[in-house]
C-alpha positions in Angstrom: 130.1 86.8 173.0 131.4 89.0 176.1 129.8 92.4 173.9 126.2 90.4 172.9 126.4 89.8 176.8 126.4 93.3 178.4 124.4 94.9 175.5 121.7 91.6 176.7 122.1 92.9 180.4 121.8 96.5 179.7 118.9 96.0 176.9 116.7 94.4 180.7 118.3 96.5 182.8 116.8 99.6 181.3 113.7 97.8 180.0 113.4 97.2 184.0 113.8 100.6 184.6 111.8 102.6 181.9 109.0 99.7 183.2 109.2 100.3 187.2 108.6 103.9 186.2 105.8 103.4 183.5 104.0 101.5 186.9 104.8 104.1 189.2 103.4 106.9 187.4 100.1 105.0 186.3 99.4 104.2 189.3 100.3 107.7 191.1 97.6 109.4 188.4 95.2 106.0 188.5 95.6 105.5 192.0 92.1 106.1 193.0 90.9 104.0 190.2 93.0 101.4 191.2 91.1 101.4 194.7 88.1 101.7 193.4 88.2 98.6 191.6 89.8 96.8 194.0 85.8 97.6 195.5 86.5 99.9 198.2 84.0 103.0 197.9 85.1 106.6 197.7 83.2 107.4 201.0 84.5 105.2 202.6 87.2 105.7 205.6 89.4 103.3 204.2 89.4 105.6 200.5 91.6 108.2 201.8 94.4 105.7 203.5 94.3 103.1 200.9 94.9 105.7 198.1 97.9 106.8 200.2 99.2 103.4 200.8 99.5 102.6 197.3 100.8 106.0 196.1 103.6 105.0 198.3 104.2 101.2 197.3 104.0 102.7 193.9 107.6 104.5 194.4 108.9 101.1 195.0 107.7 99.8 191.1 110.8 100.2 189.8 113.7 98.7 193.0 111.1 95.5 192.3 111.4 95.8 188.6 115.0 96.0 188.8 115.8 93.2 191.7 113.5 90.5 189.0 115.7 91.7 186.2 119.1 91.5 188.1 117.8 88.3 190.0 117.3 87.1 186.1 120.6 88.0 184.5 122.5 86.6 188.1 120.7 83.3 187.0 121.2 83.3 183.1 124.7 83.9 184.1 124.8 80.8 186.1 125.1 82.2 189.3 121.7 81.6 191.8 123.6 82.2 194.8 123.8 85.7 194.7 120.2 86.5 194.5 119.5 83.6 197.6 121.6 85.4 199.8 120.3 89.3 198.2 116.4 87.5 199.3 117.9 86.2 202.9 119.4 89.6 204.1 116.8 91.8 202.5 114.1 89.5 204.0 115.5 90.2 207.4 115.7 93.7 206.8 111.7 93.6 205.9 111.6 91.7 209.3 113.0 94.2 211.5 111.9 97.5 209.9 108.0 96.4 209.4 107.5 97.1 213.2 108.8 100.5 213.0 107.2 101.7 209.8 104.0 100.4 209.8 
């Protein structure tokens, strides 16, 4: 049972993984797509910064890809603490730093 176990957790891991990065690079080549549908118009001032913006959120697609899967596996396993406390700190983290960075 142990063996069907890890292969389980490292079958999502890397699913999470090879996924994060499938998002990442679709939207760093459909990034301006992605803009565009969300209705803001290339000539618009906004264009430029938006496209940007989500070029950079887009390098985060697969730490959030990988925090569902690991906050999945923590709870299959029977432990739900672990990702409560993971979501406090890194919640107060967000806190602090979203003065300085945006």
């Amino acid at each position: 049972q142990e063996k069907e176990r890890r292969e389980a957790v490292t079958a999502v891991l890397l699913l999470a993984v090879v996924l994060g990065l499938f998002q990442t690079a679709t939207f760093g080549v459909a990034t301006a797509s992605a803009i565009q549908g969300m209705g803001v118009d290339p000539g618009s001032e906004m264009f430029g910064p938006a496209v940007a913006y989500l070029r950079y959120r887009a390098l985060g697609a697969p730490f959030g890809s990988m925090l569902l899967a690991l906050t999945g596996i923590c709870r299959g396993l029977g432990d739900a603490r672990t990702p409560m406390y993971a979501s406090a700190v890194t919640t107060v983290v967000n806190i602090m730093l979203d003065p300085l960075l945006i």
